[in-house]
N, C-alpha and C positions, 0 to 999 in steps of 0.2 A: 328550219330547225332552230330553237333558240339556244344560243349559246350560254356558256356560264355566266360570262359578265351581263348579258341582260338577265338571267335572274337572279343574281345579283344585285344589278338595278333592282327591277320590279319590287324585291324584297325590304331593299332600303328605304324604298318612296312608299311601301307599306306600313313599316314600322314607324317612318316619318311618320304618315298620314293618322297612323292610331296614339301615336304621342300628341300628334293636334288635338286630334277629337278629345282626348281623355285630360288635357291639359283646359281646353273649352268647358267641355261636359260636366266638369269638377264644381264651376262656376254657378251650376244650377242645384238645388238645395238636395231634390230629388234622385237627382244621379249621385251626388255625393251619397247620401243614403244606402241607395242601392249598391253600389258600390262597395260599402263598408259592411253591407250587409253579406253576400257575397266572399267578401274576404274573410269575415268571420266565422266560416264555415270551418275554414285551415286555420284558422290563427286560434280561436276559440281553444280548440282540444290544447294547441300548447301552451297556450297562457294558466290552463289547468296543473298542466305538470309541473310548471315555476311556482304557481302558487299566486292567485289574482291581488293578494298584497304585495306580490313580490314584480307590480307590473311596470316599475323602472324598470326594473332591469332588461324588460321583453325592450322597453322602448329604446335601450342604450343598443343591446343586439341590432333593433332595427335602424340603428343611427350607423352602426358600423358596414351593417350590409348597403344601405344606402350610402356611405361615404366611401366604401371600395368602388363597388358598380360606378358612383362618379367618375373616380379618379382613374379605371379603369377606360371608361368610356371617354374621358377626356384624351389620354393614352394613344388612342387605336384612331378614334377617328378626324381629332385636330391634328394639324401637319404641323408636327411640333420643331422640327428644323423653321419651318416658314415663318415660326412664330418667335423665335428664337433670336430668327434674322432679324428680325423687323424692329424688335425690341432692342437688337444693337445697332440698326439703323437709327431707330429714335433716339439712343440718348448719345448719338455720334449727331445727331443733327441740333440737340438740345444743346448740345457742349459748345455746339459752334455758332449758334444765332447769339447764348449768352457771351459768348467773347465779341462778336457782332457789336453786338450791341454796348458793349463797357468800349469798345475801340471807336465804334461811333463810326463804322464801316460800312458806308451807307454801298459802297458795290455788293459786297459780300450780303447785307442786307438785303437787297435787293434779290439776287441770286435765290437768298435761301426764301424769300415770300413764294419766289415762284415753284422752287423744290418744296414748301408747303401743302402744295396743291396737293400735289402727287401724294406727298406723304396722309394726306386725310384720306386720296381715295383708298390708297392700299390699307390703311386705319380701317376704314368701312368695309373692306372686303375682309381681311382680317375679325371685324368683330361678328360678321355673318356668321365664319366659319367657327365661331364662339359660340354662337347661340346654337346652332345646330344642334350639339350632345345636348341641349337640354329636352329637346323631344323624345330623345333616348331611352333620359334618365326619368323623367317622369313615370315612363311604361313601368317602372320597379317601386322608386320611390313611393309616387302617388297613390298608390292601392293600400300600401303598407300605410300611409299618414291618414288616408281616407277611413281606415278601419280603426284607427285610435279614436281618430276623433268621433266614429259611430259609437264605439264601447264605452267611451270614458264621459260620452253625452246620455249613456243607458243606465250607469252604472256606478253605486257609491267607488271611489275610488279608493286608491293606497297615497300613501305621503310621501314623503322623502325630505332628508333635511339638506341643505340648502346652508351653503356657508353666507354667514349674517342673516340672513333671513331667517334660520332655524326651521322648525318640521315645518312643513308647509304639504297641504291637500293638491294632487296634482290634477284635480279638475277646478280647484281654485284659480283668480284672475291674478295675475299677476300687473297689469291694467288692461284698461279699456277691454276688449274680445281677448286678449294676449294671455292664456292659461301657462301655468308653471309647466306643464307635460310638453308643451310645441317650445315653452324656452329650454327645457332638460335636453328633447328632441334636437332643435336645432345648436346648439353649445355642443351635443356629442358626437354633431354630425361632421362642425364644423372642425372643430377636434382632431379629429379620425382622418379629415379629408385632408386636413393639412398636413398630416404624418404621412397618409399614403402618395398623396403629391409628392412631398419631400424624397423618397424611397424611389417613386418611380422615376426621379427627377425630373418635373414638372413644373419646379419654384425653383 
C-alpha cells in the first residue's frame, strides 16, 4: 500500500518534471505559440472586461500573481532556517579570513582555506535547494508570460507612460528583442516580489 509520503514524493517529482518540460518546451517557437494560444482561451474573456487598452494593467495583476506564488513557493519549499544559517556562517567566516588576512595570520589562514572547502560545498548544496522553486514557479508564471507574448505579437496594442521615457507603445522595443510590456512585466514583478519576501521575512 502506498503511503502518504510516497505520494507525496511521486507528486513532487511530477510537478518537478512538468516544470522541466514546460521551462524546455518554451524554448521552442511552436510550443510557446501553442501555449499562449491555449491560455488565451481564459485570459481573452478577461482582458475584455478591463478593456484591451487597458492591458497594463492585466499585466501588473499578472506580475503580482506571479510575485506572490514566488515568494510563496520560495517560503514552503527552501529550508529557510538552513539558509539563514548558512548566510550567518558566511559572513562569520568573511569577518574572520578579512582580519586573517590584515593580521597576516598565516595559521588562521591556513585553517580558514581549508574550512573554504566545506563552506563552497555546503554553498552548492544550498544553491541546488535554490534553483529548485524555480521549476515550481514556472508551472504559473510561464503560461501567463507565454500568453502576453502570443497576444501582444497578434495584436495592436495599448501604451503606457513611462517616467522619462513618456507614452510609449507596449509592443514597442525598448532594445534589441526587449519590449516595454516584459520590462513593465518584469519591474512589477520585481517589485511585488520584494514586498512579499519582506513580509514573509525572506530578506
Amino acid at each position: 500500500m502506498v503511503d502518504k509520503k510516497q505520494i507525496k514524493e511521486l507528486l513532487n517529482k511530477a510537478i518537478l518534471g512538468l516544470g522541466v518540460l514546460m521551462f524546455i518546451g518554451v524554448m521552442i517557437p511552436g510550443v510557446r505559440t501553442a501555449l499562449g494560444r491555449v491560455v488565451d482561451i481564459f485570459m481573452f474573456p478577461v482582458l475584455q472586461m478591463i478593456g484591451e487598452s487597458n492591458f497594463f494593467l492585466l499585466l501588473s495583476v499578472m506580475a503580482i500573481i506571479t510575485a506572490t506564488y514566488s515568494a510563496l513557493i520560495q517560503k514552503y519549499v527552501v529550508d529557510q532556517s538552513k539558509m539563514k544559517e548558512f548566510q550567518a556562517k558566511m559572513k562569520l567566516f568573511q569577518e574572520e579570513f578579512k582580519e586573517a588576512q590584515n593580521t597576516q595570520n598565516t595559521y588562521m589562514l591556513k585553517r580558514l582555506e581549508e574550512q573554504q572547502i566545506e563552506m563552497l560545498q555546503e554553498q552548492n548544496v544550498i544553491m541546488k535547494e535554490q534553483f529548485k522553486p524555480m521549476f515550481y514557479i514556472v508551472i504559473i508564471s510561464l503560461p501567463l508570460f507565454m500568453w502576453a507574448y502570443y497576444y501582444i505579437n497578434g495584436n495592436s496594442m495599448s501604451s503606457i507612460v513611462f517616467p522619462f521615457w513618456g507614452e510609449q507603445s507596449l509592443g514597442d522595443f525598448v532594445f534589441f528583442t526587449f519590449q516595454y510590456w516584459i520590462y513593465w512585466y518584469f519591474v512589477s514583478s520585481l517589485a511585488f516580489n520584494q514586498i512579499f519576501r519582506k513580509v514573509m521575512d525572506l530578506i
